[in-house]
KEKE-3310 file (N, C-alpha, C; in steps of 0.2 Angstrom, whole numbers, plus 5000, padded with zeros to 4 digits):
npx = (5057:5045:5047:5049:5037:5028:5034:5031:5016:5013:5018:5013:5000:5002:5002:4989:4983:4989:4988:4972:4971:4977:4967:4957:4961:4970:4981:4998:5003:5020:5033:5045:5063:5072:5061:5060:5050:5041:5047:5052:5039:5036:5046:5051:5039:5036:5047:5048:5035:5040:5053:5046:5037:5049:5058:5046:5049:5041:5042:5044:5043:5029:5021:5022:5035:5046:5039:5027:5026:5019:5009:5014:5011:4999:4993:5002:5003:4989:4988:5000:5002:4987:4975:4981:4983:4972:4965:4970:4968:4956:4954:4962:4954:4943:4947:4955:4940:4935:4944:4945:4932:4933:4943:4936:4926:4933:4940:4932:4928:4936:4938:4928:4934:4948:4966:4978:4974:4967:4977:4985:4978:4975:4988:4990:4980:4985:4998:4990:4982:4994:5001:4988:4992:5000:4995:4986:4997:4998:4986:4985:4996:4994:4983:4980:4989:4979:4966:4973:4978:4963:4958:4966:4964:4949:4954:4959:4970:4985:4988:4976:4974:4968:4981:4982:4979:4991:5001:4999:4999:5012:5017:5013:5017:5028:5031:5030:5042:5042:5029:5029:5039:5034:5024:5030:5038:5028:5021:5035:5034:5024:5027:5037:5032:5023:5032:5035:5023:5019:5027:5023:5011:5014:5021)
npy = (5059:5062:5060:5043:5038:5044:5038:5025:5024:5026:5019:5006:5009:5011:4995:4992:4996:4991:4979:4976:4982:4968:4957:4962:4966:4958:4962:4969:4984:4994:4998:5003:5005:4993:4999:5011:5021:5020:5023:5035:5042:5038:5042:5054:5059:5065:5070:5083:5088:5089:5095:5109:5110:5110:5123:5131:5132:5123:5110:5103:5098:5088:5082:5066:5065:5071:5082:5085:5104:5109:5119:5128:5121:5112:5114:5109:5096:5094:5092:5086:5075:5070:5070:5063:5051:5044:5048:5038:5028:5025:5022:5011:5004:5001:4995:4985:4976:4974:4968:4955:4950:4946:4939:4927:4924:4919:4908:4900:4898:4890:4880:4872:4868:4858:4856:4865:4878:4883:4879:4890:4901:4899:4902:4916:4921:4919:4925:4939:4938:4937:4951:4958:4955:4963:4975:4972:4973:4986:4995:4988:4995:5009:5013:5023:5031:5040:5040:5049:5060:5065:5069:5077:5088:5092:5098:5111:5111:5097:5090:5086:5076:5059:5050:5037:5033:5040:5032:5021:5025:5026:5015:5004:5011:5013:4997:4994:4987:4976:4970:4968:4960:4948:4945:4945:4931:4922:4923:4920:4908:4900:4901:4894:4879:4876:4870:4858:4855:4853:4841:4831:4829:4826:4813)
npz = (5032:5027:5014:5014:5018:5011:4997:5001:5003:4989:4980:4987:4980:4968:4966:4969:4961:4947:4952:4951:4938:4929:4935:4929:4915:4910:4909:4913:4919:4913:4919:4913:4911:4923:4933:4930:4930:4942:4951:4948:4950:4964:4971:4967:4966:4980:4984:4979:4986:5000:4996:4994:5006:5016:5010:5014:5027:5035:5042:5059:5077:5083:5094:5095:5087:5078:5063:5053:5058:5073:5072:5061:5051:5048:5036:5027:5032:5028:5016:5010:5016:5026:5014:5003:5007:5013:5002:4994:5001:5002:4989:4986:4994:4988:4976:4981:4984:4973:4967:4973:4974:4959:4958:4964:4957:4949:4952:4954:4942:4939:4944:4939:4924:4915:4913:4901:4902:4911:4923:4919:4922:4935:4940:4937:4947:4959:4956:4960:4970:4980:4976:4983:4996:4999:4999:5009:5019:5020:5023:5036:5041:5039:5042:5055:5054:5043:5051:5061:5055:5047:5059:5064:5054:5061:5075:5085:5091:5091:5100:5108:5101:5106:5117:5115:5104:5097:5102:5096:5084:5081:5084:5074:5063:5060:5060:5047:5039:5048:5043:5029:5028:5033:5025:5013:5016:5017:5002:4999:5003:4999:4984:4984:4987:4975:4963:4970:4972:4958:4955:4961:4955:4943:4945)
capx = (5051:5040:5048:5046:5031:5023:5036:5027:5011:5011:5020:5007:4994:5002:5002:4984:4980:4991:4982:4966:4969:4979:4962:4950:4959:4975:4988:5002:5008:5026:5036:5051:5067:5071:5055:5062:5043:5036:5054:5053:5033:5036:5050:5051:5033:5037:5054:5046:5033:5045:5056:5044:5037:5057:5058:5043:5047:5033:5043:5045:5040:5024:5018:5028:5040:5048:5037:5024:5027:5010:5007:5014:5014:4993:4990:5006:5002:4983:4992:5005:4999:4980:4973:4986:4983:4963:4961:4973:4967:4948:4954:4963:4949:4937:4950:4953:4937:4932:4948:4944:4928:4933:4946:4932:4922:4939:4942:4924:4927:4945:4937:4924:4937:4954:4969:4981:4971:4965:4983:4988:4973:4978:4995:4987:4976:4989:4999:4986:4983:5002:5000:4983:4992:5005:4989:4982:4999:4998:4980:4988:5001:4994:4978:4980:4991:4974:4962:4976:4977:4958:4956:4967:4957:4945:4956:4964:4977:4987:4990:4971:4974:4971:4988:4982:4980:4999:5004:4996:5003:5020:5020:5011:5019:5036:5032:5031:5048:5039:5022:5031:5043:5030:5021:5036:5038:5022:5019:5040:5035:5020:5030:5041:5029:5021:5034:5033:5016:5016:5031:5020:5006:5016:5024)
capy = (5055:5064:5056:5039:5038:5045:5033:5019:5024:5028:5012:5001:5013:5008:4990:4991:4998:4984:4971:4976:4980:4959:4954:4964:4967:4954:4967:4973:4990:4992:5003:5007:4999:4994:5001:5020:5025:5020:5024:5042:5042:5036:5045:5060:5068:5065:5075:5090:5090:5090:5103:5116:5113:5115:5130:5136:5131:5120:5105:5104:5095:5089:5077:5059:5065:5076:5079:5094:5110:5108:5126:5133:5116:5112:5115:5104:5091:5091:5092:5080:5067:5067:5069:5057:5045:5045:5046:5030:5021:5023:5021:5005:4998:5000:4992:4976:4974:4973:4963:4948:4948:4944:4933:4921:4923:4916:4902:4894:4896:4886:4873:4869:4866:4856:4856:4870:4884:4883:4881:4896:4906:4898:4905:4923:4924:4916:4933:4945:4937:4937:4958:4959:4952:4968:4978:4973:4975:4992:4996:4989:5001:5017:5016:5026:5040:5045:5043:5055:5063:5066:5068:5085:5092:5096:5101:5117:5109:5093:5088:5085:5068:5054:5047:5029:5034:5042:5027:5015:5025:5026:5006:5004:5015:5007:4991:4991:4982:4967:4969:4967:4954:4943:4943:4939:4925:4919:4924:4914:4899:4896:4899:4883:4876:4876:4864:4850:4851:4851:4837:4827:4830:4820:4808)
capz = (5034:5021:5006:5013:5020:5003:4994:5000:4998:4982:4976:4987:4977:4960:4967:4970:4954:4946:4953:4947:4931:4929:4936:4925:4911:4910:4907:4917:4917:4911:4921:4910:4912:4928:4935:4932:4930:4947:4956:4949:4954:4970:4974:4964:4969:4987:4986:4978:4990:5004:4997:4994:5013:5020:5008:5018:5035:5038:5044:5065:5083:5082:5098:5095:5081:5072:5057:5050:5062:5076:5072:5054:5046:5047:5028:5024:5032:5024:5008:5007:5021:5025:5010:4998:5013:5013:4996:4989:5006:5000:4981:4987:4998:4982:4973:4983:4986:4967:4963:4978:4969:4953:4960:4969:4951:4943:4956:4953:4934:4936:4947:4932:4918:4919:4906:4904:4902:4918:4926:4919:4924:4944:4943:4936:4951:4963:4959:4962:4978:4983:4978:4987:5003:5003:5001:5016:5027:5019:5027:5045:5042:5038:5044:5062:5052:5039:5055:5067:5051:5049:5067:5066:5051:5065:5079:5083:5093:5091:5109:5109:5098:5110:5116:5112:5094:5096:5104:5090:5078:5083:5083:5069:5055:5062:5057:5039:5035:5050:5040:5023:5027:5034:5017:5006:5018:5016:4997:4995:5006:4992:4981:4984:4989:4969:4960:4974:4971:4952:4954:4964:4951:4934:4946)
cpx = (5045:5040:5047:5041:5026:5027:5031:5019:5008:5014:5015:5000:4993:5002:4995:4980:4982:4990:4975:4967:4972:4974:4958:4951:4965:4979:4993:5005:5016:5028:5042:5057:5068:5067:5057:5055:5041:5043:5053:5044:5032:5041:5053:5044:5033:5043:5051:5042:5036:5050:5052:5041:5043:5059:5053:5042:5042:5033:5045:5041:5031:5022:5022:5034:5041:5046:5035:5024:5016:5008:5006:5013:5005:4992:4996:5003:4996:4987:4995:5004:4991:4978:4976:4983:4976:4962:4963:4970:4958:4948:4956:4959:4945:4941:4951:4949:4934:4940:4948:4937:4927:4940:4942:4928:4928:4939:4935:4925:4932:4941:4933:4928:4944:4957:4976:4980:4971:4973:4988:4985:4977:4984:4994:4983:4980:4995:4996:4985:4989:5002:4996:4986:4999:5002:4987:4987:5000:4992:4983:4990:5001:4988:4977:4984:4984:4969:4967:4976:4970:4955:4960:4966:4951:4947:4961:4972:4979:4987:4981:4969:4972:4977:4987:4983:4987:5002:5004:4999:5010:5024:5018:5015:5027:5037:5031:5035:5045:5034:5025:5034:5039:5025:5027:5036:5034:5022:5028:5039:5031:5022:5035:5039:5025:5026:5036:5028:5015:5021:5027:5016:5007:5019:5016)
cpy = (5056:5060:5047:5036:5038:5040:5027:5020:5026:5021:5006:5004:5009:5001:4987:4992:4991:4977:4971:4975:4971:4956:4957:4963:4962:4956:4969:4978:4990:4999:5005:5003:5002:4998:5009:5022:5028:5024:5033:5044:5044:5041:5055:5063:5068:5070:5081:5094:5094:5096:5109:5115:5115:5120:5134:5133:5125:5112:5107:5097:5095:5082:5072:5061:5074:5078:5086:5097:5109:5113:5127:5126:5113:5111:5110:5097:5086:5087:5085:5073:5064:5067:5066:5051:5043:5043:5040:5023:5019:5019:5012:5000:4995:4994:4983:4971:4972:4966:4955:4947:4945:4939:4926:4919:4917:4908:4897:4894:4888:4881:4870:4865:4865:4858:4862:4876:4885:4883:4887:4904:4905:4902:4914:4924:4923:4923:4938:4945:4939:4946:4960:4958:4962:4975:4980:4973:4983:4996:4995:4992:5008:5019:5022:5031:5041:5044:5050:5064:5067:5070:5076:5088:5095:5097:5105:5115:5103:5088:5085:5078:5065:5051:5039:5030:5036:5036:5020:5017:5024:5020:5004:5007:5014:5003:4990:4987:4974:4967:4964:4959:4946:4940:4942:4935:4920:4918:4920:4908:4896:4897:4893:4882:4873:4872:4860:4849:4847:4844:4833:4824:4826:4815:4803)
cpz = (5029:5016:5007:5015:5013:4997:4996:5001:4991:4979:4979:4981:4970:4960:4966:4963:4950:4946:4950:4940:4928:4930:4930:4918:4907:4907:4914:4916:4917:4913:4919:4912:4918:4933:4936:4933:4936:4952:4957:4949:4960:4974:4972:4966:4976:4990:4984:4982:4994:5002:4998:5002:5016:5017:5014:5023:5038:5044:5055:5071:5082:5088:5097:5092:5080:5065:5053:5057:5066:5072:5062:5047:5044:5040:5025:5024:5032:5017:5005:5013:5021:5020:5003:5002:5013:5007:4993:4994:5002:4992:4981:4990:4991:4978:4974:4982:4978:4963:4968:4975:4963:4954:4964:4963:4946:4947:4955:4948:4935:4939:4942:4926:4921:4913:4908:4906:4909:4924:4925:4923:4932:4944:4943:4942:4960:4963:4960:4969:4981:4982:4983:4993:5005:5003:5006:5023:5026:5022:5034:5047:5046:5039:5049:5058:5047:5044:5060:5061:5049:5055:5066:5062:5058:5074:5081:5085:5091:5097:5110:5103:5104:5111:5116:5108:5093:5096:5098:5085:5078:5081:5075:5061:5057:5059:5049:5037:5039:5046:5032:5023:5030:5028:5013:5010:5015:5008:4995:4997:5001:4987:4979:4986:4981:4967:4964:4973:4964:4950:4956:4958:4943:4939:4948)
residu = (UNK:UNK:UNK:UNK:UNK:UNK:UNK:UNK:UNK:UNK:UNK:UNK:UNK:UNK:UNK:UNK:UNK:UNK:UNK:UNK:UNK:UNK:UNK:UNK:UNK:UNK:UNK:UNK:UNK:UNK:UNK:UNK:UNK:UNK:UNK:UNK:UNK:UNK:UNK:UNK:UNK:UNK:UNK:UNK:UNK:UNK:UNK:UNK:UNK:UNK:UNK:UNK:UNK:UNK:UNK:UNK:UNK:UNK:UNK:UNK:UNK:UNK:UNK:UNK:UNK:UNK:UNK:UNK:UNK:UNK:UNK:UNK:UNK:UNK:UNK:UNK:UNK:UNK:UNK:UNK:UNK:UNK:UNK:UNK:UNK:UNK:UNK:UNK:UNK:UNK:UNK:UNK:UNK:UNK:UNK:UNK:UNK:UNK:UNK:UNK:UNK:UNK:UNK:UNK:UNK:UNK:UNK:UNK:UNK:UNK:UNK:UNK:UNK:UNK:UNK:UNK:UNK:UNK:UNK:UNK:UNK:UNK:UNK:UNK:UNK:UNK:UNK:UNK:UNK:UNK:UNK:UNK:UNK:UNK:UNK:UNK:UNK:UNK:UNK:UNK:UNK:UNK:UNK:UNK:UNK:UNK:UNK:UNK:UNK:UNK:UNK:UNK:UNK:UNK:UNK:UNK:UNK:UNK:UNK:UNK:UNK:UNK:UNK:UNK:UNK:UNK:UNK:UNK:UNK:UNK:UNK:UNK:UNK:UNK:UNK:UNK:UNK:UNK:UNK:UNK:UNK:UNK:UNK:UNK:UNK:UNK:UNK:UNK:UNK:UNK:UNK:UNK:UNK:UNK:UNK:UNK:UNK:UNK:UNK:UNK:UNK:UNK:UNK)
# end
């Protein structure tokens, strides 16, 4: 559960990073072939984590699940959940919020000038967006684990969470394959949706 949980926050993380820099600086990072970089990122600082906690015991029952130990696991799962989880979430808020700003700046440019310039810049901002959207099922996610997360930074016991909030989280950090696949939907339907338009557009 450790590795992928931290697996996909770290790969939204590098998503979010991704998207900005395509917006600000019109590059994309280059993850190695077949994306060995982010694979062994994503997937590799999560197992190390992970080991050294099951080396030290740390994993056990904890309220819903089976996760960090209530008791001997506290300091793990500051370590390797609330504060990974809190900081990429705030690092990615910041990030959005300066990349949908520089996307509203780009979309008044593009409506100004016609041509192809301008067609290509649309398609450059039409992927950011399609990123930015698996951002925001990444926020719906994983918000309720860095608040329950938070929330036991200042309490001795666990069992004193609210059980709405267990309950919310439960469902919610479930759904990420529905969150996900409802965005490639969306982010493939406009996809085909683009050469009936641009076909429409020379006929």
């Amino acid at each position: 559960m450790t590795e992928f949980v931290l697996a996909q926050i770290l790969i939204v993380n590098v998503v979010a990073i991704n998207v900005f820099t395509t917006m600000f600086f019109g590059k994309n990072f280059s993850f190695g072939k077949f994306d060995s970089g982010i694979l062994l990122w994503s997937f590799g600082v999560p197992f190390i984590g992970a080991l050294i906690a099951a080396i030290l015991d740390k994993f056990g029952p904890v309220g819903i699940a089976c996760f960090f130990d209530a008791i001997n696991g506290r300091v793990a799962y500051l370590v390797l959940i609330t504060i990974p989880i809190t900081t990429i979430m705030v690092v990615n808020v910041l990030l959005y919020i300066l990349t949908f700003i520089k996307i509203r700046i780009d979309v008044r440019a593009i409506r100004q000038h016609l041509g192809n310039m301008a067609s290509t810049a649309g398609r450059h901002i039409r992927a950011a967006r399609n990123m930015s959207m698996f951002v925001v099922a990444f926020f719906v996610q994983w918000s309720c684990l860095a608040l329950s997360g938070v929330w036991i930074m200042f309490e001795d016991d666990t069992a004193e969470i609210p059980e709405g909030l267990k309950f919310i989280l439960g469902i919610f950090t479930n759904l990420g394959g529905v969150l996900n696949l409802i965005v490639y939907l969306a982010v493939f339907r406009k996809t085909r949706s683009m050469p009936n338009i641009a076909t429409r557009a020379e006929n």
